[in-house]
C-alpha positions as CSV (number, residue, x, y, z in Angstrom):
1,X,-9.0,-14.1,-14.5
2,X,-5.8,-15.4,-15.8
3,X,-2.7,-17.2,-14.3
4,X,0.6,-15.5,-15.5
5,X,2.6,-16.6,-18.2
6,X,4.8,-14.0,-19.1
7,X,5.7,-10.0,-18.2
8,X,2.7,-8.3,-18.8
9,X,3.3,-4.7,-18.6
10,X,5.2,-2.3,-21.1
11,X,7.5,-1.4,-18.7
12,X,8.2,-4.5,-17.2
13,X,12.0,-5.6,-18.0
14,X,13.4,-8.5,-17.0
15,X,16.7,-7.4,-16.3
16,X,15.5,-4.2,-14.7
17,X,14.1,-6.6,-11.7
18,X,16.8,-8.1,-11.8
19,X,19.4,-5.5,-11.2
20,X,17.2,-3.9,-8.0
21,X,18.0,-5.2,-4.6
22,X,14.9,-7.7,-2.9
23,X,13.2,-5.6,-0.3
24,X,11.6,-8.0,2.3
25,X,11.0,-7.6,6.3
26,X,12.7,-8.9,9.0
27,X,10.1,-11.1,11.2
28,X,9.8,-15.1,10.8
29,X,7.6,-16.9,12.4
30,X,6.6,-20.6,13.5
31,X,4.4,-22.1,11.1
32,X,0.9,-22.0,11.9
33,X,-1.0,-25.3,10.8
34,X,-4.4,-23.3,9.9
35,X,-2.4,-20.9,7.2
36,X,-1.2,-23.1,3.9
37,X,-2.5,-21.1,1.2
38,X,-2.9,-17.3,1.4
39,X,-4.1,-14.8,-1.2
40,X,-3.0,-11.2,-1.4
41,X,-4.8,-9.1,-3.0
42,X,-3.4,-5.8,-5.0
43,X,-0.3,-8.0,-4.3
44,X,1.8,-6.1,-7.3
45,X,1.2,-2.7,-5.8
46,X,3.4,-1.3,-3.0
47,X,3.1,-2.9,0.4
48,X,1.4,-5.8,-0.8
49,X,4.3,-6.9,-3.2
50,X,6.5,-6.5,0.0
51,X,4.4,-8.6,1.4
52,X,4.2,-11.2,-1.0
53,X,8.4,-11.2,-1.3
54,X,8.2,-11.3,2.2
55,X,5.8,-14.3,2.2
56,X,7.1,-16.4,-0.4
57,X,11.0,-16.0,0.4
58,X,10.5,-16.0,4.4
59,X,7.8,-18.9,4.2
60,X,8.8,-21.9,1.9
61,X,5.6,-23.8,3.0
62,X,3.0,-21.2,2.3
63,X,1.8,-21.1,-0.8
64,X,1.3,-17.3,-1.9
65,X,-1.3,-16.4,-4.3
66,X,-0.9,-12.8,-5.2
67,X,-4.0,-11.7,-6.9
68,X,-3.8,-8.4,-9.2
69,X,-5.6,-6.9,-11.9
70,X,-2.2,-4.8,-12.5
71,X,-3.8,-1.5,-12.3
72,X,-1.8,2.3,-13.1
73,X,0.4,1.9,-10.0
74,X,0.7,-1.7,-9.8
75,X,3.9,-3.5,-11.9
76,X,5.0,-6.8,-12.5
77,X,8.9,-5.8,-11.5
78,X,8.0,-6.0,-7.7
79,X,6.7,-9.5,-8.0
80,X,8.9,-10.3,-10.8
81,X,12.0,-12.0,-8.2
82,X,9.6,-14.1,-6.4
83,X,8.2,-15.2,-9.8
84,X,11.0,-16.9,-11.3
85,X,12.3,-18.1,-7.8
86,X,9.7,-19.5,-5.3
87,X,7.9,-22.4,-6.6
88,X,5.4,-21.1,-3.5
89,X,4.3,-18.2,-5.5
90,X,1.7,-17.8,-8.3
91,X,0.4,-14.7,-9.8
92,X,-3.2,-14.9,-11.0
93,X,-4.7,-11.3,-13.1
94,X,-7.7,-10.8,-11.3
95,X,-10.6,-7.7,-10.2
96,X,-11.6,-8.0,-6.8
97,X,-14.8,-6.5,-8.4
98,X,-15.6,-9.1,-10.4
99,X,-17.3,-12.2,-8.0
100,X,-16.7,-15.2,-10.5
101,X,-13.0,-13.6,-10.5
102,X,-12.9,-14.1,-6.6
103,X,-14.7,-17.3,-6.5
104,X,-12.6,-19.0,-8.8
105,X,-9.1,-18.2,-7.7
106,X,-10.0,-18.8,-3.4
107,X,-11.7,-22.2,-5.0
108,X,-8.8,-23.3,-7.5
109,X,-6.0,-22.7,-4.6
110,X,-7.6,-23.9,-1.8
111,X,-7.5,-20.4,-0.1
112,X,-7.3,-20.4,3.7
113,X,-5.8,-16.6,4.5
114,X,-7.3,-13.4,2.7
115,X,-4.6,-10.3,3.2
116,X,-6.8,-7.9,1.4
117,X,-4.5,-4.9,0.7
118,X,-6.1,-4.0,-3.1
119,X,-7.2,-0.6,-3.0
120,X,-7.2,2.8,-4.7
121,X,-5.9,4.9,-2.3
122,X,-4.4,8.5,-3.7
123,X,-6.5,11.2,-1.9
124,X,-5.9,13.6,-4.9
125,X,-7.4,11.4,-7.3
126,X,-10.1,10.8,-4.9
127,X,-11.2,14.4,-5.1
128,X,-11.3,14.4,-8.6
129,X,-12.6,12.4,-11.9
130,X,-12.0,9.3,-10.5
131,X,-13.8,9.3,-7.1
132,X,-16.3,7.1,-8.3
133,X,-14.2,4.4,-8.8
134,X,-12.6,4.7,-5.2
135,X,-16.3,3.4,-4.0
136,X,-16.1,0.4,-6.9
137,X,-12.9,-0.8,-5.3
138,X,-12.9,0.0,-2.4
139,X,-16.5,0.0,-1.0
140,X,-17.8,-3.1,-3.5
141,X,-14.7,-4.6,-4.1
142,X,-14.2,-5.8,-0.6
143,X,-17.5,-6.4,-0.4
144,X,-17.1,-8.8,-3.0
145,X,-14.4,-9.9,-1.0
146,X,-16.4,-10.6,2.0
147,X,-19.1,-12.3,0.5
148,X,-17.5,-14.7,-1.5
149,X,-15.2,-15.5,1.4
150,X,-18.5,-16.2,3.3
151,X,-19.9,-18.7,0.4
152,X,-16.8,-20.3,-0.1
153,X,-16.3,-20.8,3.8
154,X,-13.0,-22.0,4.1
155,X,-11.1,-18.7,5.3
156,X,-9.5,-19.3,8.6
157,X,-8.1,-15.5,8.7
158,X,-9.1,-12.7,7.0
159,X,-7.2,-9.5,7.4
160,X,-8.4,-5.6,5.8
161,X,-5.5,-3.5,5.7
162,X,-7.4,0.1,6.0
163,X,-5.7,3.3,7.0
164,X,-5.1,6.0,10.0
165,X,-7.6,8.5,7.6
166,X,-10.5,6.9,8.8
167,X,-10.0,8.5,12.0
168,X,-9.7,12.0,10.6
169,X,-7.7,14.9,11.3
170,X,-5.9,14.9,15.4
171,X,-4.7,18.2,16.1
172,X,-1.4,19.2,17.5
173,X,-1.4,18.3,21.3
174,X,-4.1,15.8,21.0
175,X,-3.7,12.4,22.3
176,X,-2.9,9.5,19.8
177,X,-6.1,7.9,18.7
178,X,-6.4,3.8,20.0
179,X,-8.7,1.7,18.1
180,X,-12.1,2.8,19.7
181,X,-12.0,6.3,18.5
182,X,-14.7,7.4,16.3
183,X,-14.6,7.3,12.4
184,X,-14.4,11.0,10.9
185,X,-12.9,10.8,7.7
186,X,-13.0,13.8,5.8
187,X,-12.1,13.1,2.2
188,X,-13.6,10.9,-0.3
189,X,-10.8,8.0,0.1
190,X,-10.5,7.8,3.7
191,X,-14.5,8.2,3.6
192,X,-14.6,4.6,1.5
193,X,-11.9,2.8,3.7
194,X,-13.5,3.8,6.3
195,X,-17.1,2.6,4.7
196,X,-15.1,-0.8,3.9
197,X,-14.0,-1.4,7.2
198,X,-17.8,-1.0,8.5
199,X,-18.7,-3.9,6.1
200,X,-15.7,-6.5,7.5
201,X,-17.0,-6.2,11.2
202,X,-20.4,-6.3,9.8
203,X,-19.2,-9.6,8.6
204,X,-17.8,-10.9,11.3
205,X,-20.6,-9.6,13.7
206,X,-23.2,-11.2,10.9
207,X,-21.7,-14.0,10.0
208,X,-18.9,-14.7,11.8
209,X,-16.2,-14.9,9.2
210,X,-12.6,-14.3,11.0
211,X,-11.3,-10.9,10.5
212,X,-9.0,-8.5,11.3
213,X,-8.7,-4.7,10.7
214,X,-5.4,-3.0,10.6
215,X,-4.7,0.9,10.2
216,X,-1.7,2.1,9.2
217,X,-0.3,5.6,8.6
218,X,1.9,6.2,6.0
219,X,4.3,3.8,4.5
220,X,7.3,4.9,2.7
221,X,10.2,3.2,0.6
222,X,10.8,2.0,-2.4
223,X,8.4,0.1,-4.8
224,X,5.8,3.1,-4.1
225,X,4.5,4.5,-7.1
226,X,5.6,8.4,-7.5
227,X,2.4,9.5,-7.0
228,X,3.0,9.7,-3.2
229,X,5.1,12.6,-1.7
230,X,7.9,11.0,-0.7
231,X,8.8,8.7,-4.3
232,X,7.0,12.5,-6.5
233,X,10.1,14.6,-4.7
234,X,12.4,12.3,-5.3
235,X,12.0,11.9,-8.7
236,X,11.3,15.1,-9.6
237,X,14.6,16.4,-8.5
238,X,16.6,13.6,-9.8
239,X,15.2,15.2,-12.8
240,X,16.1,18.9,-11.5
241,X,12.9,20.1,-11.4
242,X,10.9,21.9,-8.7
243,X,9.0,19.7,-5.9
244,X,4.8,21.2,-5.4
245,X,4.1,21.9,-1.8
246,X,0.2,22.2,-1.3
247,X,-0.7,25.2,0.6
248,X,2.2,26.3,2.7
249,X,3.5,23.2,3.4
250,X,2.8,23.2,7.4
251,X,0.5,19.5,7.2
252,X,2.3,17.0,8.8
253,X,2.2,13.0,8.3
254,X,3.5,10.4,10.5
255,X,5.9,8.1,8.4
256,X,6.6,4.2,8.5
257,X,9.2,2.1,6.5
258,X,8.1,-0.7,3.8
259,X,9.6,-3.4,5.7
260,X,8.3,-2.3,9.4
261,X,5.2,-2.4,8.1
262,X,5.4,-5.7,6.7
263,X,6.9,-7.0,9.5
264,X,3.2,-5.1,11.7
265,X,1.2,-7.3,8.8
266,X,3.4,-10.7,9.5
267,X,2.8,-10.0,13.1
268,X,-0.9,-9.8,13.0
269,X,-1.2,-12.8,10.8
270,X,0.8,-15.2,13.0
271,X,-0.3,-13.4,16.4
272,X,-3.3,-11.4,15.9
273,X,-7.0,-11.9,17.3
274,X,-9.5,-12.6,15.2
275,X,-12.1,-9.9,15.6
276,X,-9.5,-7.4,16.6
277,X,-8.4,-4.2,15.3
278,X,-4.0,-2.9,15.2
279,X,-3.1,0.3,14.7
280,X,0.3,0.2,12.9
281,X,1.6,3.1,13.4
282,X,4.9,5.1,14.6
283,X,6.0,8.7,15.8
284,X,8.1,10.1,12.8
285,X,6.3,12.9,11.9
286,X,7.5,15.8,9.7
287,X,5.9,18.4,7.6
288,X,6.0,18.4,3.9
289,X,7.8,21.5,3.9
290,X,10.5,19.8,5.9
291,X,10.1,16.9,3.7
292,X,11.1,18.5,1.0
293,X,14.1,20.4,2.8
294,X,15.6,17.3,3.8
295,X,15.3,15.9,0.3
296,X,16.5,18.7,-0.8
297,X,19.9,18.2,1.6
298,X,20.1,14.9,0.4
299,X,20.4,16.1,-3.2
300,X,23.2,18.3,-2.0
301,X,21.7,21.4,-2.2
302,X,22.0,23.8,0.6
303,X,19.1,25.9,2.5
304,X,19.9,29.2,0.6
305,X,19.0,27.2,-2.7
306,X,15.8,25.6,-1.3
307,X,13.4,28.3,-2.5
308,X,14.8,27.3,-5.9
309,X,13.4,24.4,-5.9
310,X,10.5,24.7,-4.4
311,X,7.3,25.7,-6.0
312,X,4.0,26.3,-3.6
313,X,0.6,25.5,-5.2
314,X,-3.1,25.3,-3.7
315,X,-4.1,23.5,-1.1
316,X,-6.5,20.2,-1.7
317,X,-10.2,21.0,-1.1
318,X,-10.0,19.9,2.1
319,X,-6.3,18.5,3.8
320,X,-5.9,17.0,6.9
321,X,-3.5,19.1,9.5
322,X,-2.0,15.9,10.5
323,X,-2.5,11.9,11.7
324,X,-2.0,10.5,15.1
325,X,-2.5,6.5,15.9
326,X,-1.2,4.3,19.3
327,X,0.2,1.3,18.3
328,X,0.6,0.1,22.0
329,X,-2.1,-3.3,21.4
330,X,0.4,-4.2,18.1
331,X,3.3,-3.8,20.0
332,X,2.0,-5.9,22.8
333,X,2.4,-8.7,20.3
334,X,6.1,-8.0,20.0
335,X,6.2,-5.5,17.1
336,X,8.1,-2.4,17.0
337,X,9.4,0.2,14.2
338,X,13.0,-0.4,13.2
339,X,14.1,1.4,11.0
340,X,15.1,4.9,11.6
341,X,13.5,7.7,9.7
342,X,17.6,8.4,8.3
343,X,18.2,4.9,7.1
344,X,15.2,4.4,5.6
345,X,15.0,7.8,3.8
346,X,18.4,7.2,2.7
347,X,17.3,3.9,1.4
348,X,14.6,5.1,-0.6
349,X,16.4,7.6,-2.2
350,X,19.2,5.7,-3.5
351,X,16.6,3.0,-4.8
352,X,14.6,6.2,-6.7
353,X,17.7,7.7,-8.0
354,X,18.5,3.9,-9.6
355,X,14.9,3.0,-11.0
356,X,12.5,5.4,-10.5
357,X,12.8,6.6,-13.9
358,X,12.4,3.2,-15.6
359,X,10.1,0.4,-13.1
360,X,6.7,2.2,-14.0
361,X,7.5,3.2,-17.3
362,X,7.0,7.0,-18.6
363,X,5.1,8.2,-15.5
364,X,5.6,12.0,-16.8
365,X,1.7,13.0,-16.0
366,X,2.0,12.0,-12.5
367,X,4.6,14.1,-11.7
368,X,2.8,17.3,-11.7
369,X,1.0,19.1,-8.1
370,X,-2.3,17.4,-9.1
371,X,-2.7,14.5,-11.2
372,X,-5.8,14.7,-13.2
373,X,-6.5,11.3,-13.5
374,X,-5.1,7.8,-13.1
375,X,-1.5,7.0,-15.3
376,X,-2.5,4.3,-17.8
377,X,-0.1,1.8,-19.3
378,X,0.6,2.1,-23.0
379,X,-2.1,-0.6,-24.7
380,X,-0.6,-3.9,-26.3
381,X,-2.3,-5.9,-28.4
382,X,-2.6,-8.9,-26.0
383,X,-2.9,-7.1,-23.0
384,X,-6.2,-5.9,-20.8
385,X,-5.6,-4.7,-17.3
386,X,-9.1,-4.1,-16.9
387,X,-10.6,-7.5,-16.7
């Protein structure tokens, strides 16, 4: 485990970050006197690096320890603002795998909150070479989590940010799933969140420790590595090429923006019950097929050129029809969806079109219908991700 001192990846450039608008949420709470000193963990990935920004530029008096072992879609360029501005933030290169690595940075910053959003979580990969390691990080690495949380005994909140797979596939016409419904996952990712999320209530049945779960469907915006749908069609026709549909495109997925689901995480940590699980969720839904015709309308091309661009492939070995969560116990806590499906679509788009090329580096072998493995960072001399 190491403290930053310096850019750490090859395609992290300092005046990249700097050129890229600062994508936080919108809530702002009172203070709460138990939280002073939280760690994030995965905090350079996707949601969790809005979170952090979120954290450290909304509240001055936290301290925000984002906690990273800067893995293939992780990058230093959505931490990089609140770096060289909040004196509140700290990055420390860390594996939640590793238990001295845990142990050291809740004991060296006096951790009080856990946000636990480290995870691998692409279902293709999960399928694949790398499903093995879905079970190391996500299955023992919170595990890790939990235990050392327990030993150390200071952690006033812990909160598991899992997903809306867990519940497995809800048909068309079936009623959105609340919290109680039954685990069914059905692929190997959603199969480890949902063996993670046993081991936190475990925890806090066993020993008491004070979590939360929350279960989210799928975020969207920018700062998501192009191996999701959304940020792959994007920039693969910025770069005119074809967009992969797997099968024929008719699976649906309920979408939420970056910063309403920051804004769902900021309201369960300054609101939530401890020993509760939130559904984040919201009623967006489109197919992939659709998807991509409406990206393909934003790119200015019209619906007799769509077949053009389009280019159908095989289905996964097994792919959820669609997702369908109730958020009514989070919105009894004041939280709602903001952003429209429009704005933030539009938003995401002209971030991608800016950067997408450039914040992860050459990211050429994830832009094909199925990734083979995990994108790795070009080696440097003085540089280990894997510690």
């Amino acid at each position: 485990m190491t403290a930053h001192d310096g850019p750490i990846s090859g395609a992290d450039n300092h005046s990249l970050w700097q050129r890229s608008p600062v994508f936080i949420g919108t809530t702002k709470f009172a203070r709460v006197p138990t939280i002073s000193n939280i760690l994030v963990t995965g905090g350079a990935g996707f949601i969790a690096s809005w979170l952090v920004r979120h954290l450290a530029l909304q509240y001055p008096r936290y301290n925000v320890i984002c906690f990273d072992k800067l893995d293939y879609c992780a990058s230093f360029n959505n931490i990089a603002h609140v770096d060289a501005n909040c004196s509140n933030f700290k990055f420390v290169k860390g594996d939640i795998t590793n238990p001295n690595e845990v142990e050291a940075v809740l004991r060296e910053h006096n951790i009080d909150t856990i946000l636990h959003l480290a995870a691998m979580s692409h279902v293709d990969l999960s399928f694949g070479g790398d499903s093995y390691e879905f079970t190391s990080v996500n299955v023992y690495g919170t595990h890790v989590l939990l235990e050392t949380a327990k030993t150390y005994g200071k952690i006033t909140r812990f909160i598991h940010v899992s997903t809306d797979e867990v519940y497995g596939e809800v048909l068309e016409g079936d009623t959105d799933l609340l919290e109680s419904a039954i685990l069914a996952p059905t692929n190997p990712y959603a199969a480890t969140k949902a063996a993670a999320d046993m081991l936190v209530n475990a925890y806090y049945k066993s020993f008491k420790l004070p979590v939360i779960i929350v279960r989210c469907n799928n975020v969207y915006g920018p700062h998501q590595f192009p191996e999701k749908i959304i940020p792959k069609f994007i920039c693969l026709l910025a770069d005119s090429r074809r967009c992969f549909i797997h099968g024929d495109g008719s699976h649906s997925r309920r979408y939420l923006y970056a910063g309403d689901a920051v804004d769902a995480l900021d309201t369960v940590l300054h609101r939530g019950t401890i020993g509760q699980i939130y559904n984040i969720g919201t009623t967006d839904e489109i197919s992939n097929r659709d998807l991509c015709g409406l990206l393909l309308l934003q790119f200015g091309y019209g619906e007799g050129e769509f077949s053009q661009h389009i280019e159908y492939t095989n289905d996964r070995p097994f792919n959820d029809r669609r997702y369908a969560i109730d958020a009514s116990r989070l919105k009894s806590l004041g939280w709602s969806p903001k952003t429209s499906f429009e704005v933030g679509i539009s938003r995401t788009i002209a971030w991608y079109r800016q950067f997408g090329s450039s914040w992860w580096g050459d990211i050429s072998d994830i832009l094909t219908a199925f990734p083979s493995s995990r994108h790795h960072w070009p080696a440097k001399d003085n540089d280990s991700v894997h510690m």
